[in-house]
C-alpha positions as CSV (number, residue, x, y, z in Angstrom):
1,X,17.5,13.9,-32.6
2,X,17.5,10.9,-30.6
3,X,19.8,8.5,-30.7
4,X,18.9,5.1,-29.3
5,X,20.6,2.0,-28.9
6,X,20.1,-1.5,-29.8
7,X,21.1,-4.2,-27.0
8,X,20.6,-7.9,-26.6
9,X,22.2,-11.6,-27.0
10,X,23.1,-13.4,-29.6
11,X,19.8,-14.0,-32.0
12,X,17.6,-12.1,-30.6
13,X,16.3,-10.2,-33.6
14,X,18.0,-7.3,-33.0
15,X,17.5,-6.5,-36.9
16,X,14.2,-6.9,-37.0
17,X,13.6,-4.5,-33.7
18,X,16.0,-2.0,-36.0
19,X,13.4,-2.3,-38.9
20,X,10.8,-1.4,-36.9
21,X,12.0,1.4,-35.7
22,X,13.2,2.2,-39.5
23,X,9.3,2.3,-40.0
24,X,8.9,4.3,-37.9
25,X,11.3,7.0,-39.8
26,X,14.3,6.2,-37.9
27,X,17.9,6.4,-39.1
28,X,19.8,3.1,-38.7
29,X,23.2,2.8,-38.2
30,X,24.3,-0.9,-38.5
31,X,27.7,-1.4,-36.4
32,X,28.4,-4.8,-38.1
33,X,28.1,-3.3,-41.1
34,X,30.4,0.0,-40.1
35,X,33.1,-2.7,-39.0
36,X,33.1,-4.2,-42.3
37,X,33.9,-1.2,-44.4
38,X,37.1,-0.6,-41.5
39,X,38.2,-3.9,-41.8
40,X,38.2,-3.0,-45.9
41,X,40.6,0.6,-45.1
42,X,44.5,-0.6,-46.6
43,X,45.9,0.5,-43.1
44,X,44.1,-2.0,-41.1
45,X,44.3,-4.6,-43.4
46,X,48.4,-3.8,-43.3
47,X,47.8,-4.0,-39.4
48,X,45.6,-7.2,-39.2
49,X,48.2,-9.1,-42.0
50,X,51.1,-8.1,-39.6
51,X,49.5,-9.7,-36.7
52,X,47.6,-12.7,-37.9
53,X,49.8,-13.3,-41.2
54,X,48.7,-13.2,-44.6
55,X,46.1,-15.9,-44.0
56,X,44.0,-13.9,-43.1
57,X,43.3,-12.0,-46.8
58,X,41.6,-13.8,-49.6
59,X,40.5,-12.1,-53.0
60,X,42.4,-8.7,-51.9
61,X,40.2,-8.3,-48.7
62,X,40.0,-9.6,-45.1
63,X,38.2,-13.2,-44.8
64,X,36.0,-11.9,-41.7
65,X,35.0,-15.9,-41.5
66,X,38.9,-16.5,-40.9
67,X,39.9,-13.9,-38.7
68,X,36.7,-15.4,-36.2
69,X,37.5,-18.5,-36.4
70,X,41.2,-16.9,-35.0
71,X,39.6,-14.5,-32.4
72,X,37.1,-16.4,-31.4
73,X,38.7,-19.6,-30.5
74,X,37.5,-22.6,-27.9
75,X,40.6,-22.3,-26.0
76,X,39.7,-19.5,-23.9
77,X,42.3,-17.0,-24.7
78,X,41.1,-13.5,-25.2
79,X,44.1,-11.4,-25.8
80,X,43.5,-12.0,-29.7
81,X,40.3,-10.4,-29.4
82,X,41.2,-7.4,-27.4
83,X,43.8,-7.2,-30.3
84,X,41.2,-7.1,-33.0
85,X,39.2,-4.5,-30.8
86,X,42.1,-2.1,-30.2
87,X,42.8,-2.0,-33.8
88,X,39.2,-1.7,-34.9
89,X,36.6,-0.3,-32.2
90,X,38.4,3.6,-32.4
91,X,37.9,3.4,-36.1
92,X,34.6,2.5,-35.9
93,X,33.3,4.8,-33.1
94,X,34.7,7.8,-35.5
95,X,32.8,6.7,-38.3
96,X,29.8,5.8,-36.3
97,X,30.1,9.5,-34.6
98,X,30.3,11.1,-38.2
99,X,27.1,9.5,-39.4
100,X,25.1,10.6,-36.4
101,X,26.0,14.2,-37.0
102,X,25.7,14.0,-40.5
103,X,22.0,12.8,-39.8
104,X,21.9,15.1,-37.0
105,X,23.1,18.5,-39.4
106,X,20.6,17.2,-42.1
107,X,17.7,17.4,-39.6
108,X,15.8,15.1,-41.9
109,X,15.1,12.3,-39.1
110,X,13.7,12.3,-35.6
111,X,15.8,9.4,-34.5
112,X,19.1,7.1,-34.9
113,X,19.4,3.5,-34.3
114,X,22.4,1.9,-33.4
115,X,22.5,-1.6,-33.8
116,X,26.1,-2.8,-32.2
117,X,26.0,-6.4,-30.8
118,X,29.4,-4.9,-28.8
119,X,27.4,-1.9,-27.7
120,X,28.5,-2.2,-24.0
121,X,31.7,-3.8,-24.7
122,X,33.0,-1.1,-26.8
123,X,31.6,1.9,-24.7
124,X,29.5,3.3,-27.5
125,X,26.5,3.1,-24.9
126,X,27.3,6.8,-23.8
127,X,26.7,7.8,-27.6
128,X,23.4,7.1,-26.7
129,X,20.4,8.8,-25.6
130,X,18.2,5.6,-24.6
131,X,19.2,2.0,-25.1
132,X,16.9,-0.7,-26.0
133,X,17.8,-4.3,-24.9
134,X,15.8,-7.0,-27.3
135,X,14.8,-10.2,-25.0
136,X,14.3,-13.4,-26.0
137,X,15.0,-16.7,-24.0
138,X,18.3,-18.4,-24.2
139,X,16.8,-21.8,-25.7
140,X,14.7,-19.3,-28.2
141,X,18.2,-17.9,-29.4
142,X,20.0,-21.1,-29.6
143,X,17.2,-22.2,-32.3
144,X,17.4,-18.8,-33.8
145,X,21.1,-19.3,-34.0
146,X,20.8,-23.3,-34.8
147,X,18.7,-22.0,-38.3
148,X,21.9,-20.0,-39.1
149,X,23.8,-23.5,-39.2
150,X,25.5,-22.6,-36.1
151,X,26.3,-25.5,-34.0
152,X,25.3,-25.6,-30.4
153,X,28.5,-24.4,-28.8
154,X,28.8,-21.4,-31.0
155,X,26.3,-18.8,-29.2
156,X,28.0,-19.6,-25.9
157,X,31.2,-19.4,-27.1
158,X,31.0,-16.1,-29.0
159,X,28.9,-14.8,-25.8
160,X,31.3,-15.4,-23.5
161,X,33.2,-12.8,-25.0
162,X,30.5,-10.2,-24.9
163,X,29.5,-8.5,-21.5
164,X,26.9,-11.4,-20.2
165,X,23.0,-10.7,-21.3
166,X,22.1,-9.6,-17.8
167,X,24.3,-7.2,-17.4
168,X,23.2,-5.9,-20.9
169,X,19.4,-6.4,-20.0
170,X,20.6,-4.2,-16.2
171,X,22.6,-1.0,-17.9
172,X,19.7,-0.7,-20.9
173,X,16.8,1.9,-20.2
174,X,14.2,0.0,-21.7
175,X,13.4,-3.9,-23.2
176,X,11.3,-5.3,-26.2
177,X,10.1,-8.7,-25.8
178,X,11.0,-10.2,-29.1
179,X,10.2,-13.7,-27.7
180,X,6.2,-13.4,-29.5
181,X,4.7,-12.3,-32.6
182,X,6.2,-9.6,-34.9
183,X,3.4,-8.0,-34.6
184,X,3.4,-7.7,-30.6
185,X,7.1,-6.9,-30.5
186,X,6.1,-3.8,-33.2
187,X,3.5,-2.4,-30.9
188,X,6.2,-2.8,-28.2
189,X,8.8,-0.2,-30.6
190,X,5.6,1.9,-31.3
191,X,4.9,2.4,-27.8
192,X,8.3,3.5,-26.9
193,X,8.4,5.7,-30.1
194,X,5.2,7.3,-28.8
195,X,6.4,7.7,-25.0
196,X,9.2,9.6,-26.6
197,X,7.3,11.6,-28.9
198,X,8.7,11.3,-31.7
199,X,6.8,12.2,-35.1
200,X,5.5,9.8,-37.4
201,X,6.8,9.9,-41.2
């Protein structure tokens, strides 16, 4: 089973690269998503409320759009962040690691996606067999990211904090141009799924 990863900055379409692949009878493990359900486990909500205060907890659960605004301030300071990630990124490697064998035991899928915006960050590159690093141009993604009713600082700002696009674009093994047509950027993930020869569903 191959497991490939998902690279690329800030609204690049990431998601919609993962759906193709998804078509394609891939498996698709969602690293946002897996963060969520960690930051939901009573332990690390205990932890998170013992560093950044009760605040930080509405309705019973973690307000995710609080604890950014925290982590991800303007001021520069990163040790908040590296806070967040020691807490969290060993929690959600596990669980990440558990699903791919679970898939991988069930033998029912040819392939695993891993879409993880911190994919470098976090190390969880060396979980994969191939990564994929989705390119669009910067001004592209600041529209993409302008539609979500971010403002124009907020890309840049929750960038810096990720290892820089390049880089990202330099340690992948492969890249989609997302910058055209859906259509173009699915024959893209069909040719890759082809040069590894994997089945078709």
């Amino acid at each position: 089973m191959l497991i490939i990863g998902l690279a690329g900055g800030i609204a690049s379409g990431k998601s919609f690269v993962a759906a193709c692949f998804e078509q394609l009878g891939a498996a698709l493990i969602d690293a946002d998503q897996v963060g969520h359900e960690v930051l939901d486990q009573p332990e690390v909500r205990l932890l998170l409320v013992s560093r950044w205060g009760a605040d930080i907890v509405k309705d019973d659960k973690v307000d995710r759009r609080r604890l950014a605004e925290i982590v991800f301030r303007s001021d520069g300071d990163e040790q908040q962040l590296v806070e967040l990630e020691e807490i969290t990124h060993p929690r959600i490697r596990q669980r990440i690691e558990s699903r791919i064998e679970t898939l991988c035991v069930s033998g029912r899928v040819p392939a695993v996606i891993l879409d993880a915006p911190v994919m470098f960050r976090a190390g969880w590159d060396d979980i994969c067999n191939q990564v994929v690093f989705v390119d669009v141009p910067l001004q592209l993604r600041k529209q993409r990211a302008g539609s979500r009713g971010w403002d124009q600082g907020e890309l840049e700002r929750r960038e810096s904090r990720q290892v820089a696009v390049e880089e990202k674009k330099k340690r992948s093994t492969c890249v989609v141009d997302n910058s055209g047509s859906q259509r173009q950027t699915r024959e893209q993930v069909e040719q890759l799924w082809r040069k590894w020869e994997l089945p078709h569903e």
